[in-house]
C-alpha positions in Angstrom: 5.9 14.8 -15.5 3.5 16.1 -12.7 4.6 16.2 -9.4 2.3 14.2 -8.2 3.1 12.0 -10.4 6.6 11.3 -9.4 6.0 11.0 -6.2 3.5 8.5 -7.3 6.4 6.4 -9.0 8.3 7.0 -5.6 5.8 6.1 -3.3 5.3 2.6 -5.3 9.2 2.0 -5.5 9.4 2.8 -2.0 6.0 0.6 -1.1 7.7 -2.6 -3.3 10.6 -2.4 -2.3 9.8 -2.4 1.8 6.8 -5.3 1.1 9.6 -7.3 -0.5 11.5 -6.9 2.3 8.4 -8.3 4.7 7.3 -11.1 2.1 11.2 -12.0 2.4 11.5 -11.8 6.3 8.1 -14.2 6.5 9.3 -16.2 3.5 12.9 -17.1 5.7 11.3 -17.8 9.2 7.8 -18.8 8.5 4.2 -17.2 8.6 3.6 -19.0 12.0 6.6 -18.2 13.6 5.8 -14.7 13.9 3.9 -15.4 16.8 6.8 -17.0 18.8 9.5 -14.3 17.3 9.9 -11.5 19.0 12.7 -10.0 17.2 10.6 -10.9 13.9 7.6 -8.6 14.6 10.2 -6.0 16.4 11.6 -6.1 12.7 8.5 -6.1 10.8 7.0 -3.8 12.7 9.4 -0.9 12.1 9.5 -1.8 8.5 5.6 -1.6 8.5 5.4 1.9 10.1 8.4 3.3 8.8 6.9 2.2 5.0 3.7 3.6 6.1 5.4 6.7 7.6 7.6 7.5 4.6 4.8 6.9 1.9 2.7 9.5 4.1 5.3 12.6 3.9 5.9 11.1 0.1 2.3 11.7 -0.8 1.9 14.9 1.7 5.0 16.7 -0.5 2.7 17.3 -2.9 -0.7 18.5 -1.4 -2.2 22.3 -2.1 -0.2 24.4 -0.3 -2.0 27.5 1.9 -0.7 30.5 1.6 1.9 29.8 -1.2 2.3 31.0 -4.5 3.3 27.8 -6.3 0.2 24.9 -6.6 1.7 21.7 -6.3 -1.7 20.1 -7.1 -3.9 21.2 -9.5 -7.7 20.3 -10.2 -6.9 17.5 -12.5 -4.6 16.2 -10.1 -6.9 16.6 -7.5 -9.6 14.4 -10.1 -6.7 11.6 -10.5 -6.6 11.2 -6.8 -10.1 11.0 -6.3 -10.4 8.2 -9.0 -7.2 6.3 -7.9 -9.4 5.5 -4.5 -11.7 3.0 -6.6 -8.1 1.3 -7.2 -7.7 1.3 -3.7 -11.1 0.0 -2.9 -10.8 -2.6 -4.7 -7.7 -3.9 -4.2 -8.3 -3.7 -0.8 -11.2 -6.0 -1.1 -9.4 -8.6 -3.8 -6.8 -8.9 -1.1 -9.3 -9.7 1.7 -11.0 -12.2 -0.1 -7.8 -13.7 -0.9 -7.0 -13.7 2.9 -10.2 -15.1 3.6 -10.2 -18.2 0.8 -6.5 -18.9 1.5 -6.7 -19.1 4.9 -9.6 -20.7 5.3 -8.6 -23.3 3.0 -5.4 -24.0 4.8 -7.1 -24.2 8.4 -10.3 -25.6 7.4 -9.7 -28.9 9.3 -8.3 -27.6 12.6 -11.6 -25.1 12.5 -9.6 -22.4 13.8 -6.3 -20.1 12.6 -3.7 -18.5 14.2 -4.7 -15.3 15.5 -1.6 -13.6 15.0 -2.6 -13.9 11.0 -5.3 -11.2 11.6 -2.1 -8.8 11.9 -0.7 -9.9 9.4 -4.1 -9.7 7.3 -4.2 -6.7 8.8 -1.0 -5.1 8.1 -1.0 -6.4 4.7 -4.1 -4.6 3.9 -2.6 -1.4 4.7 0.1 -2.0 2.6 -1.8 -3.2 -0.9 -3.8 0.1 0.1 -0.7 2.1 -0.1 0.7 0.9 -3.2 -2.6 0.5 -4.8 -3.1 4.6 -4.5 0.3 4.7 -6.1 -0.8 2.6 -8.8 -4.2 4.3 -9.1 -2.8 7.8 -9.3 -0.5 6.2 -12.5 -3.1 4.8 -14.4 -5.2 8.2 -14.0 -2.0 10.1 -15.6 -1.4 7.6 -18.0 -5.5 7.5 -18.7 -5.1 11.4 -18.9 -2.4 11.6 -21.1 -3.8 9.2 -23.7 -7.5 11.9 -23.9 -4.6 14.6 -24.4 -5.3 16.2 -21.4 -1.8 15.4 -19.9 
């Protein structure tokens, strides 16, 4: 397995494991009560960034090193990354249009939402981008692998 690879299946562990751990906190107390929580977003907060944080030093373990002798990255791996962004594109935009249906559904009679759901829109956005570049870099080894290349 490529290096990239398994950091790819530990990046998406990681990523899954912390947006349980969100979905669960706003599942307990409430999507709305973020707003009036401050120990809520104090706690989702650090789980945001520190998710965010350790899937960047996950991914950066495995760029082309300068000056080194050993490639951690190789062209095809470089081609799988490129091609796991349309992944990301457009699970980025499936998620926004769910945000957008789903809440305008649920506030179309008071003609307004809660603004604190645009950080929450927001912040889940950055998270289906995450994992979706984890997923994305998968299917372009597994896609690899079944043209014999991997």
């Amino acid at each position: 397995m490529a290096p990239l690879q398994k950091r790819a299946w530990l990046a998406l562990g990681v990523g899954v494991v912390m947006s349980l751990a969100i979905i669960g906190i706003f599942v307990a107390r409430g999507a709305t009560s973020y707003d009036d929580d401050k120990g809520m977003r104090v706690v989702v907060s650090v789980i945001f960034v520190a998710t965010l944080a350790l899937y960047a030093v996950i991914m950066s373990l495995t760029r082309r090193g300068r000056g080194k002798t050993g490639v951690l990255r190789d062209e095809r791996d470089e081609a799988i990354v490129r091609s796991a962004s349309v992944v990301q594109l457009w699970a980025v935009i499936i998620s926004l249009a769910a945000w957008v249906i789903a809440l305008s559904e649920v506030y179309w009679d008071q003609g307004a939402m809660p603004v604190v759901l645009l950080y929450v829109m927001f912040m889940s956005t950055l998270i289906v981008n995450m994992l979706a570049q984890a997923v994305g870099i998968l299917i372009g080894y597994r896609r690899a692998g079944a043209h014999g290349e991997g």
